[in-house]
C-alpha positions in Angstrom: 0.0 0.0 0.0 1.4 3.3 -0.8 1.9 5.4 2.4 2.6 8.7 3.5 5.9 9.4 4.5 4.4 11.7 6.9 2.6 9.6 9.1 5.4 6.1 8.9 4.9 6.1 12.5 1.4 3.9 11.5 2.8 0.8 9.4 1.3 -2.1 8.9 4.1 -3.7 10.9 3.2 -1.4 13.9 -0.5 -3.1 13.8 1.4 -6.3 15.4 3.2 -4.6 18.2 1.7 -4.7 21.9 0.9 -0.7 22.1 -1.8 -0.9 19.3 -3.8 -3.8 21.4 -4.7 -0.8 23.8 -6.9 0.8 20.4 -9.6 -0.6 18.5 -8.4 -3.8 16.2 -9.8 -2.1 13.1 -9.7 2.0 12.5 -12.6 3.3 11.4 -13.7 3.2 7.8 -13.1 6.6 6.1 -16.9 7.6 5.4 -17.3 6.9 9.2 -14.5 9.9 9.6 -15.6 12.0 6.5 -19.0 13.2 8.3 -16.8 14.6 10.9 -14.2 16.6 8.5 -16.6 18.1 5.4 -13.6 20.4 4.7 -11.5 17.2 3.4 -12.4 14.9 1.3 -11.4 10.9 3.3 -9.5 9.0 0.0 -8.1 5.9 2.4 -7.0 4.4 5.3 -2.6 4.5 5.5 -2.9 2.3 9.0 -2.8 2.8 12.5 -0.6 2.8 15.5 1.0 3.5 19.3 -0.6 7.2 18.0 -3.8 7.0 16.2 -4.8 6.4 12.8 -4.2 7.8 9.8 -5.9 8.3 6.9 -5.0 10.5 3.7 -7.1 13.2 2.7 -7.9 15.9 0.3 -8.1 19.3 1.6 -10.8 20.8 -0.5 -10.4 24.5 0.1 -6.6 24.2 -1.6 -7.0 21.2 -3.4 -3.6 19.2 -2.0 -3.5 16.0 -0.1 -2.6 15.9 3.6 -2.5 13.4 5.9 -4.8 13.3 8.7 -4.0 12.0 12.1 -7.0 11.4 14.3 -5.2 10.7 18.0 -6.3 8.9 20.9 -10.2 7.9 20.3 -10.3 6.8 23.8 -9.6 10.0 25.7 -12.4 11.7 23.9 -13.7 13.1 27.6 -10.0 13.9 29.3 -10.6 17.5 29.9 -6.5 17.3 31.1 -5.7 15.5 27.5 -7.2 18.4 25.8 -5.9 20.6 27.4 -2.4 19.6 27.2 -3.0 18.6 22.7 -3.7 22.6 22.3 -0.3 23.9 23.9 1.6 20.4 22.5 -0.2 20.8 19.2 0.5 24.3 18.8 4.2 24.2 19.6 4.8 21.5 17.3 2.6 23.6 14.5 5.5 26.3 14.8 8.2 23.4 13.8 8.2 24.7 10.4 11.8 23.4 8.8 11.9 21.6 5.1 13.7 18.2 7.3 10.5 18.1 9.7 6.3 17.1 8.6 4.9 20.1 8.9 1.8 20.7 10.7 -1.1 22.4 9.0 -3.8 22.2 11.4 -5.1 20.8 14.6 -7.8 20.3 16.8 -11.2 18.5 17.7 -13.8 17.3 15.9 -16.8 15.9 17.4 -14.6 14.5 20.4 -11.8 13.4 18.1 -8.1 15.1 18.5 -6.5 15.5 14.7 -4.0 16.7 13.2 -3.8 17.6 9.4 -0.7 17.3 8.2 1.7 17.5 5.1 1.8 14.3 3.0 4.9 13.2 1.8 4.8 11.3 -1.3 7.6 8.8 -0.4 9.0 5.7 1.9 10.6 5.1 4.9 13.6 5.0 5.7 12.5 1.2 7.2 11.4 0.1 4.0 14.4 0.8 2.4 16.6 -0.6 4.9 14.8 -3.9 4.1 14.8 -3.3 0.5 18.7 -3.1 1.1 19.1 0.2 -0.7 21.0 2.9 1.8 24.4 2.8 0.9 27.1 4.4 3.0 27.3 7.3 0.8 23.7 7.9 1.2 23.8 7.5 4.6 26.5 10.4 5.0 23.5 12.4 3.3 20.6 11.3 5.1 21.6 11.4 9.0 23.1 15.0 8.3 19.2 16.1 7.1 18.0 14.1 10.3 20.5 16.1 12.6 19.3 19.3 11.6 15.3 18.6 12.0 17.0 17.6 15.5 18.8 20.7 16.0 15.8 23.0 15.6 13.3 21.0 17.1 15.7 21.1 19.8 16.5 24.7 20.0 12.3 24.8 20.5 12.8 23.0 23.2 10.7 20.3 21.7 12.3 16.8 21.9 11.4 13.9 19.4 11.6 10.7 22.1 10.9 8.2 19.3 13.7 8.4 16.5 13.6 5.4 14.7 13.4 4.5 11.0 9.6 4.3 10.6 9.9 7.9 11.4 12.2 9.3 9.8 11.3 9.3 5.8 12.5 10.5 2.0 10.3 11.5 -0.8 10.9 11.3 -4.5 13.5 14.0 -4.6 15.5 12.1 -1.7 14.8 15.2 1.0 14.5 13.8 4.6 11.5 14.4 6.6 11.0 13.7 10.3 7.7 12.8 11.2 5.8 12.6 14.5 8.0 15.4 16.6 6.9 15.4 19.9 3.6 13.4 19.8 5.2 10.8 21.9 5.1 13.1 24.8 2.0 14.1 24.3 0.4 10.7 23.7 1.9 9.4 26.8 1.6 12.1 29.5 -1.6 11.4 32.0 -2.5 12.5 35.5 -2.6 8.6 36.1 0.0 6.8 38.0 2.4 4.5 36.0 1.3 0.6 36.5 3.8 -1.3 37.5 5.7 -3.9 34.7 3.5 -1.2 31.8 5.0 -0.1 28.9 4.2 2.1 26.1 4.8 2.2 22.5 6.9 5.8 21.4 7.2 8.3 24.1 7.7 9.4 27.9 5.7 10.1 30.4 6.7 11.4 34.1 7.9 7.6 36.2 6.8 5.6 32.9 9.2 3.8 30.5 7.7 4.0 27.1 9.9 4.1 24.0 10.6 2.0 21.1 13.3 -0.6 23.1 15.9 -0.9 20.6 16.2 2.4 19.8 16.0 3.9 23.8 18.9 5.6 25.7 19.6 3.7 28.5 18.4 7.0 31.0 14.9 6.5 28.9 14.5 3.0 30.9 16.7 4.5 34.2 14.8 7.9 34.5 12.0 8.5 32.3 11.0 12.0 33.5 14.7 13.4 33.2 14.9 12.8 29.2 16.5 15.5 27.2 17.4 16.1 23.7 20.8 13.8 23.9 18.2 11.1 24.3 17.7 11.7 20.4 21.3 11.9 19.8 21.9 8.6 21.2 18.4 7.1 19.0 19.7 8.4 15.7 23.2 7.0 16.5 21.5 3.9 16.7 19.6 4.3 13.4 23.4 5.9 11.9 24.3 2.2 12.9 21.8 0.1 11.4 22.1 2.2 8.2 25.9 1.4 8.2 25.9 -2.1 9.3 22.3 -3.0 8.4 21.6 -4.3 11.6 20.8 -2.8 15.6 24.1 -2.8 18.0 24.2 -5.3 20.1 24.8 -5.6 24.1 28.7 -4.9 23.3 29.1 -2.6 20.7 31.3 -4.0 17.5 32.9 -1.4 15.5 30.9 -0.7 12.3 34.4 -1.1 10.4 34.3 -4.9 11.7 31.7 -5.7 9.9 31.5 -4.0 6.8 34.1 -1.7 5.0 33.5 1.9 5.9 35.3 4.4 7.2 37.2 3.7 10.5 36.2 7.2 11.3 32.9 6.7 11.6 33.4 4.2 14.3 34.3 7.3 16.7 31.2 9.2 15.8 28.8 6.2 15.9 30.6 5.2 19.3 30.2 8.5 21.0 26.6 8.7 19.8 26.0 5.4 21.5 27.8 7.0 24.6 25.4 5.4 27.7 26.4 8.4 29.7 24.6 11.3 28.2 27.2 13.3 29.3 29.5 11.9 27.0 27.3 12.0 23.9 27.3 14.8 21.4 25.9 17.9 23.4 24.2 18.9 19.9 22.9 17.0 17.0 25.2 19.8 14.8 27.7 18.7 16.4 26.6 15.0 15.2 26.3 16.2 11.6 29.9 18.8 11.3 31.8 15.4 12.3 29.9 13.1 9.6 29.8 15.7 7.0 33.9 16.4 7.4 34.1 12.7 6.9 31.5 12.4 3.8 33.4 15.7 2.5 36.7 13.4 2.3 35.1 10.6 0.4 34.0 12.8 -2.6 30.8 13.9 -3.5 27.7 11.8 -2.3 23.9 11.4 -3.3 21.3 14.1 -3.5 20.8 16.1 -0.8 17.6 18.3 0.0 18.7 21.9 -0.2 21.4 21.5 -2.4 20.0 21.5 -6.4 23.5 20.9 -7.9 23.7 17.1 -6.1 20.2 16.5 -6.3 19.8 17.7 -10.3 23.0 15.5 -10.5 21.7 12.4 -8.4 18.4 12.3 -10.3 20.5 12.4 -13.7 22.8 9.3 -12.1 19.5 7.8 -11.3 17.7 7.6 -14.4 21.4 6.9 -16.5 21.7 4.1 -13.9 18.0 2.4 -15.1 18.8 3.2 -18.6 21.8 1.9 -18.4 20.6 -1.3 -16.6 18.2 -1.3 -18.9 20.4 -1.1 -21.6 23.0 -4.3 -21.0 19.5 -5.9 -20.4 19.0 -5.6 -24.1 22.1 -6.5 -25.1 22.4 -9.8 -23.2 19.2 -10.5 -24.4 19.7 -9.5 -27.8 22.9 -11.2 -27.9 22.2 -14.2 -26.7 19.2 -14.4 -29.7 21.6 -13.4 -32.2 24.3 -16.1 -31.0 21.5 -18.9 -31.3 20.4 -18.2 -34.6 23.8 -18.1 -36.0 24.4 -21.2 -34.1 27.2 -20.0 -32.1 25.3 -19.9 -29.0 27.7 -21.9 -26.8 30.8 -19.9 -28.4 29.6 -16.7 -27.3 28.3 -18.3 -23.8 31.9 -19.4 -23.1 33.2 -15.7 -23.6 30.5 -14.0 -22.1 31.1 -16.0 -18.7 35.2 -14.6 -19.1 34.6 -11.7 -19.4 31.5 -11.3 -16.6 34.1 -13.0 -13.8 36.8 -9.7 -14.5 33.5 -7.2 -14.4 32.1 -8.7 -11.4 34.7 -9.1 -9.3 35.7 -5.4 -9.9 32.5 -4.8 -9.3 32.4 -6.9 -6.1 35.7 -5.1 -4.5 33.7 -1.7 -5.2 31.0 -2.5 -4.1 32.7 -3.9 -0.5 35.1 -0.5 -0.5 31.8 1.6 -0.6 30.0 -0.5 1.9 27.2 -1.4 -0.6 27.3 -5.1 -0.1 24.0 -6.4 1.2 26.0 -7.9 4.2 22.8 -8.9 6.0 22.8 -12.5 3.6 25.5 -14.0 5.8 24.5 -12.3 9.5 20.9 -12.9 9.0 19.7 -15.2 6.4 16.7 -16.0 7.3 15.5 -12.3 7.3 12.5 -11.7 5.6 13.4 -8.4 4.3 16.3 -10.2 2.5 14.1 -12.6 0.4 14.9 -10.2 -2.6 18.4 -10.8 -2.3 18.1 -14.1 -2.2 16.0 -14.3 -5.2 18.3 -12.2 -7.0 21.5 -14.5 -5.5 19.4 -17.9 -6.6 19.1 -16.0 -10.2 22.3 -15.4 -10.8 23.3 -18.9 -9.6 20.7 -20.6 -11.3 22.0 -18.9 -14.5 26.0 -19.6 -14.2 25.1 -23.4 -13.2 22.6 -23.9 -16.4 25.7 -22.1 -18.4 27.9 -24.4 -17.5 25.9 -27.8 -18.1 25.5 -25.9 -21.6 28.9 -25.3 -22.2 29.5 -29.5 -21.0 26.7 -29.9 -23.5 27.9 -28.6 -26.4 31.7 -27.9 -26.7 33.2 -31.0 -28.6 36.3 -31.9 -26.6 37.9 -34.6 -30.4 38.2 -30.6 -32.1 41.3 -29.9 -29.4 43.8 -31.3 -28.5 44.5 -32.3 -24.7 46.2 -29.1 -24.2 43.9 -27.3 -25.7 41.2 -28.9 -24.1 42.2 -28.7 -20.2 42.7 -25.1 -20.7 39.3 -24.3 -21.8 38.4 -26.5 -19.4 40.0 -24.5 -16.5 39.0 -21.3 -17.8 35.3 -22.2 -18.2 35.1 -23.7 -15.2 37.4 -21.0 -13.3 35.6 -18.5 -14.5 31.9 -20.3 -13.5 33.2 -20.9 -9.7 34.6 -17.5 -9.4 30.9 -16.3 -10.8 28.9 -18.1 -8.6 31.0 -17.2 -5.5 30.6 -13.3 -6.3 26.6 -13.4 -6.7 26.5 -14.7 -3.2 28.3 -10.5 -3.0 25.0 -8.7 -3.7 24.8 -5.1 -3.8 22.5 -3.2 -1.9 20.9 -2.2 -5.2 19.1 -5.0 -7.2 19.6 -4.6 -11.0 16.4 -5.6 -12.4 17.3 -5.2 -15.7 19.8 -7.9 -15.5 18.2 -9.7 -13.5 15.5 -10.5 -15.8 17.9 -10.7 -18.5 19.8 -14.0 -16.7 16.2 -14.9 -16.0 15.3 -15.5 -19.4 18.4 -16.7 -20.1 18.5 -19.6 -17.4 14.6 -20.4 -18.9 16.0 -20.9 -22.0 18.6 -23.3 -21.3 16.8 -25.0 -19.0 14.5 -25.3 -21.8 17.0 -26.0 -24.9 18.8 -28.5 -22.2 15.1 -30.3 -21.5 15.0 -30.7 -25.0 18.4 -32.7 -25.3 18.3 -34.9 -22.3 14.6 -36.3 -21.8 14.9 -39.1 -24.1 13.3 -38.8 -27.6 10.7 -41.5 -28.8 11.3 -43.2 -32.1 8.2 -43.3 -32.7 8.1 -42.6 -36.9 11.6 -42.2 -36.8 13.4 -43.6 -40.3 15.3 -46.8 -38.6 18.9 -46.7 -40.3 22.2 -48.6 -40.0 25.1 -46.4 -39.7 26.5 -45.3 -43.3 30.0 -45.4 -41.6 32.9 -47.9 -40.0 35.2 -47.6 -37.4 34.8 -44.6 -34.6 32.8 -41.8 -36.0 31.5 -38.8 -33.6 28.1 -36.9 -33.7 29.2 -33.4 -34.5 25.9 -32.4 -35.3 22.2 -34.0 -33.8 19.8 -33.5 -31.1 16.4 -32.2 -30.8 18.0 -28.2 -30.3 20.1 -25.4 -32.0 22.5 -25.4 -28.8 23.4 -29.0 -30.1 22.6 -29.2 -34.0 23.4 -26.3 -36.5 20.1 -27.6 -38.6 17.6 -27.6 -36.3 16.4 -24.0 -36.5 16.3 -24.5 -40.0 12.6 -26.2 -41.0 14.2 -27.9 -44.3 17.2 -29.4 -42.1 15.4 -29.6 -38.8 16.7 -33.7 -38.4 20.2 -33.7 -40.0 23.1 -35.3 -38.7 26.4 -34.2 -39.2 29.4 -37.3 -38.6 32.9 -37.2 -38.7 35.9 -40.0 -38.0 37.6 -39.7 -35.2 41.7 -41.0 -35.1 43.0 -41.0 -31.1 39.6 -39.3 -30.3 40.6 -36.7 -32.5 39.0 -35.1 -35.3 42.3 -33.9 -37.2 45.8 -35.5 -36.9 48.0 -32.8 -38.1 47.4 -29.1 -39.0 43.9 -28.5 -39.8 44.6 -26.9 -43.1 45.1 -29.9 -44.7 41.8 -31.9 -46.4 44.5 -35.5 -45.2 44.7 -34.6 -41.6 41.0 -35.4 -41.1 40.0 -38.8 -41.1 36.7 -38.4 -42.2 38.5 -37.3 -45.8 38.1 -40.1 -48.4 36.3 -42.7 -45.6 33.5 -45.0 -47.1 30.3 -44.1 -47.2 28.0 -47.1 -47.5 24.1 -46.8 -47.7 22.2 -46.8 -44.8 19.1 -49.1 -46.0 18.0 -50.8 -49.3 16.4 -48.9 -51.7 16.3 -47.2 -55.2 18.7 -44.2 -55.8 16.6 -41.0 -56.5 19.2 -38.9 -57.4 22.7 -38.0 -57.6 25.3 -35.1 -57.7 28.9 -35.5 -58.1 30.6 -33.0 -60.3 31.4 -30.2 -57.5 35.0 -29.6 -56.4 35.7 -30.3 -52.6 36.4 -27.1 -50.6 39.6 -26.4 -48.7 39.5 -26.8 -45.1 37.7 -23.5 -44.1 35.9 -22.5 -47.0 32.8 -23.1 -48.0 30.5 -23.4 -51.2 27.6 -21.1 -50.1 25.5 -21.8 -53.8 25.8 -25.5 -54.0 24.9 -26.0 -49.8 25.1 -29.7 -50.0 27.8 -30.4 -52.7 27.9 -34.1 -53.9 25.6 -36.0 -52.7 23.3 -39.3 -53.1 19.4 -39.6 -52.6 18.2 -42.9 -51.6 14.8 -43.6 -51.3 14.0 -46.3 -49.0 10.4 -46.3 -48.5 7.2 -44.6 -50.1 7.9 -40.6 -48.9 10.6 -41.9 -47.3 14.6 -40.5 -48.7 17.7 -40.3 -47.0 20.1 -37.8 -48.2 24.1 -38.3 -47.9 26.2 -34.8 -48.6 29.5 -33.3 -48.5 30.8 -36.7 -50.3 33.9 -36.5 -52.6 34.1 -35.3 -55.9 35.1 -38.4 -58.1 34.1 -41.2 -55.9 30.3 -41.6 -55.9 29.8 -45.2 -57.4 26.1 -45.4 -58.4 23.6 -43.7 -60.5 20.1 -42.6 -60.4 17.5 -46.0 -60.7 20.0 -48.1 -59.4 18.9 -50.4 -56.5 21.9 -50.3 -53.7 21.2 -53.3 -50.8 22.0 -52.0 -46.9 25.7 -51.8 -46.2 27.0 -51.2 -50.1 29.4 -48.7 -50.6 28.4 -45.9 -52.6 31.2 -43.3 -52.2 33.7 -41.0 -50.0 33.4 -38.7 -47.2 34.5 -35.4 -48.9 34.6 -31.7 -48.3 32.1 -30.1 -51.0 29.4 -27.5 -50.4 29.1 -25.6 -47.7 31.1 -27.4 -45.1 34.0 -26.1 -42.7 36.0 -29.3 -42.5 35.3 -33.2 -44.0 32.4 -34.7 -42.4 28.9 -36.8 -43.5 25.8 -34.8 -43.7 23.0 -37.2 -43.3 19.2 -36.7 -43.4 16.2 -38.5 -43.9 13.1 -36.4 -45.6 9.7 -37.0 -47.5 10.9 -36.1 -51.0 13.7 -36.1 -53.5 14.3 -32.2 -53.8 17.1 -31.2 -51.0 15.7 -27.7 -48.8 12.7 -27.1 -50.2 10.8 -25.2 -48.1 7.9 -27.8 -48.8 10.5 -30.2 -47.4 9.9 -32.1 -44.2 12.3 -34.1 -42.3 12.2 -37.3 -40.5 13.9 -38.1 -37.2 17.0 -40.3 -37.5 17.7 -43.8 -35.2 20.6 -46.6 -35.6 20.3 -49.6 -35.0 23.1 -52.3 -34.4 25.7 -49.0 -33.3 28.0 -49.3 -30.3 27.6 -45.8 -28.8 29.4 -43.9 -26.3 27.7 -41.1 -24.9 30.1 -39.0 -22.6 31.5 -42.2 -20.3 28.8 -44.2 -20.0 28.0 -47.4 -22.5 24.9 -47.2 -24.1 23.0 -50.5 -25.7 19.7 -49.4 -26.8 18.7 -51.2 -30.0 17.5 -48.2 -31.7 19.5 -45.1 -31.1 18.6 -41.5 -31.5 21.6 -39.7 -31.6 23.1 -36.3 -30.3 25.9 -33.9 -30.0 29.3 -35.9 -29.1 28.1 -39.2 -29.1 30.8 -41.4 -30.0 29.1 -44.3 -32.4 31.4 -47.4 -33.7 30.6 -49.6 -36.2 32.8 -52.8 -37.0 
């Protein structure tokens, strides 16, 4: 629900604490409340708490929203309450200072104590403590605004009691507002004796301990009725902590700059703040704010800051470049990672993309640490609900590096390198994966959205492409085939995605296989600009099943290693038909060595010519493809999934014995 900053002392969190079960369990609706207060229009309940509720409102007469407070329903007949709310109410209605909620009007209303005042558009500084988005920097900006709401309210002699986050709050323009100066004094003052063991929920009252406990000086629970103003100073050191550290101090103090990286100077100032001798605390809240400005001054310029245009015109234009930016590398992962698949180098440009991310993130990790922005608050308390953002976002990015590298396993042929070749991509692949997942458990403050739906997509479409390859395909109308091949041939080309097989995203070529012959597990034996250092060049090619040849090309020159023949795609090649709409197609053979002709009939196993390097092929290797006509990529073409039969198969280190195989990417198939 969208609140008013102004009135953040009513959140829906303060609905649970033990000072609201003293109220009614549900505030009144806000036509109850609009019959007493025809001069605003009653738009919605924000909440209620320790102080009334609040509801925001639309003062007709000027046509702005404000936020009413209606306070304490149940002393509607305390002639001593009333007259205490018109000198409190009136004092705090002269606060007029651009860090404190200012007070527009006051009074009663049929028995009901209000106030009406300003609504700030904007959040508390709670709510972004649990979002995780106060960095140091911005808390150098923010407690200097609180200290001087402080300073004046205290030079009124008006003293807050209740400094906590829920009350202290930023609008859209990142100025600080206090809210609720002075009400807890008000609220909790009666002519009634203190009960013994009772407690309130945000103020003092003369012998009573009220407060909020984590934020109280320790004289607040020792002498309630002899608070002063340093009773603020030592609140808002406590806040100054939490904003640093992002969490409360404990029992015995540990330094800030023990558990995150800031500067050891701001150990002294959060220390003396936290003095439990008032004596020893800052005397003023200026004083507070002279010795963390000096220190912010030192660490270069800051976030915006209300009351200073240059920073804030500046911090709004870092802002919005920030999201576009974000936005930006969004669409270029995005976009990349498309264009990469379609050209079928989707794995190529995974495997760079993951090098060069570990260099950017850990710079971006060690900056992050030096400016404190590290959401810290992961490892001291995990199982913080405020942190389940970061947790989604760490899951994401982990999610996304893991899926990478099954991908890259996947789909990098290990016979194209040599061992050399191949432990070193190995160990920068998977180097540069640990190293990744390792820093996303190093989240900023900050979430980057952008990117973080980017990897999103990204992990669903591996997981998807990956699904795809692994859950077993059936063979159901597959073309049963015996391999056109002897000896130890590898899958280069196959499987039911473009991650795996160049052809699939092409309709026409959706089924192809491409083979080549392995020698020591390699694909070439010397340099690979030579057609004779692959063994695929000039091995047999025999047919696959009986049939009738349908057609035959043989006249085209066989490429050098490298180039390609982009007009004549599959080069020499043989159709076979084996059945009625049933052909298998055999390309890239050798110029010269095809041994049949169209109408001849060839029986399963007879040799009908080389392995070769024409059309458009990189290196030697068997194109093979089963499809329901003669004509080769037509677009009226459909083809026909491909299974072996009688094929010893090696698929990464395990054995496989399946009588009908459906092959994939880097199965190793031998046929005696």
């Amino acid at each position: 629900m969208a609140m008013n900053a102004a009135t953040q002392t009513v959140l829906t969190e303060d609905l649970e604490s033990p000072q609201v079960s003293k109220g009614p369990l549900q505030p009144p609706a806000p036509e109850q409340i609009a019959k007493h207060f025809p001069q605003l229009e009653i738009l919605e309940c924000l909440g209620r708490g320790g102080m009334g509720v609040v509801y925001k409102a639309r003062q007709k007469s000027l046509n702005r929203f404000v936020a009413l407070k209606i306070l304490a329903p149940e002393r509607e007949r305390d002639a001593a309450f009333a007259r205490r709310f018109s000198v409190e109410a009136e004092l705090l209605a002269r606060l007029n200072h651009p860090n404190i909620v200012t007070i527009y009007d006051f009074g009663q209303a049929d028995g009901l104590f209000y106030l009406v005042m300003e609504f700030v558009d904007g959040v508390t500084l709670r709510k972004l403590l649990q979002s995780g988005r106060v960095s140091t920097r911005e808390a150098l900006v923010i407690v200097p605004q609180i200290c001087d709401a402080l300073q004046f309210a205290h030079d009124h002699d008006v003293v807050h009691r209740d400094i906590k986050p829920e009350n202290i709050l930023l609008d859209r323009l990142g100025r600080v507002k206090v809210a609720d100066f002075g009400l807890a004094r008000l609220m909790n003052e009666s002519p009634e004796p203190a009960q013994a063991g009772e407690s309130g929920g945000t103020g003092t009252e003369a012998g009573k301990v009220v407060g909020t406990p984590s934020y109280m000086a320790p004289e607040q629970i020792r002498e309630p009725a002899e608070v002063d103003h340093r009773a603020d100073i030592y609140a808002l050191g406590v806040v100054f902590y939490q904003m640093l550290t992002g969490e409360l101090p404990g029992r015995k103090i540990e330094l800030p700059s023990k558990k995150v990286l800031v500067d050891v100077r701001l150990d002294e100032v959060v220390l003396r703040a936290l003095e439990a001798n008032p004596n020893r605390r800052y005397e003023q809240a200026s004083q507070f704010k002279t010795q963390i400005e000096s220190i912010a001054a030192d660490s270069g310029p800051g976030p915006s800051v209300a009351g200073h245009p240059p920073r804030k015109d500046r911090s709004w234009v870092q802002r919005v470049a920030g999201w576009v930016l974000n936005g930006i590398l969004a669409a270029v992962i995005l976009l990349g990672g498309w264009l990469a698949y379609e050209l079928g180098v989707f794995f190529n440009a995974l495997f760079f993309f993951a090098l060069l991310m570990a260099p950017v993130r850990l710079v971006q990790v060690l900056w992050r640490l030096s400016q404190g922005s590290v959401e810290t608050g992961l490892w001291r308390t995990p199982l913080a609900t405020e942190l389940r953002w970061h947790w989604l976002h760490v899951a994401n990015d982990c999610i996304f590096w893991l899926l990478a590298g099954l991908t890259l396993k996947t789909c990098i042929v290990p016979a194209q390198f040599d061992a050399t070749e191949n432990a070193v991509i190995r160990a920068l692949a998977w180097g540069a994966l640990l190293l990744l997942l390792a820093l996303a458990l190093f989240p900023g403050k900050r979430i980057q959205w952008g990117i973080s739906l980017a990897l999103a997509l990204g992990s669903a479409f591996m997981a998807w492409q990956l699904a795809r390859i692994y859950i077993p395909a059936t063979t159901e109308g597959a073309v049963v085939l015996t391999a056109p091949v002897r000896g130890d041939w590898l899958v280069l080309n196959g499987g039911r995605s473009g991650l795996v097989n160049v052809h699939y995203r092409v309709p026409n070529q959706r089924d192809a296989l491409d083979i080549e012959k392995l020698e020591d597990g390699r694909e070439s034996t010397g340099g690979k600009q030579l057609l004779k250092s692959f063994p695929s060049w000039g091995a047999p090619v025999y047919a696959p099943a009986s049939g009738t040849v349908a057609r035959v090309e043989k006249d085209y020159e066989d490429n050098p290693p490298g180039i390609t023949d982009e007009e004549h795609l599959a080069g020499n090649h043989i159709v076979l038909e084996v059945a009625p709409q049933r052909f298998v197609v055999m390309a890239h053979l050798q110029k010269g060595s095809i041994q049949v002709s169209p109408g001849d009939r060839v029986e399963a196993g007879q040799l009908l010519a080389k392995c070769g390097n024409s059309g458009n092929t990189s290196h030697p290797h068997l194109h093979l493809q089963a499809q329901d006509r003669a004509e080769l990529f037509n677009d009226a073409t459909h083809t026909i999934p491909i299974v072996f039969k009688n094929v010893r198969v090696l698929r990464g280190k395990r054995a496989r014995t399946e009588p009908l195989f459906s092959p994939r990417r880097n199965d190793r198939i031998t046929v005696q």
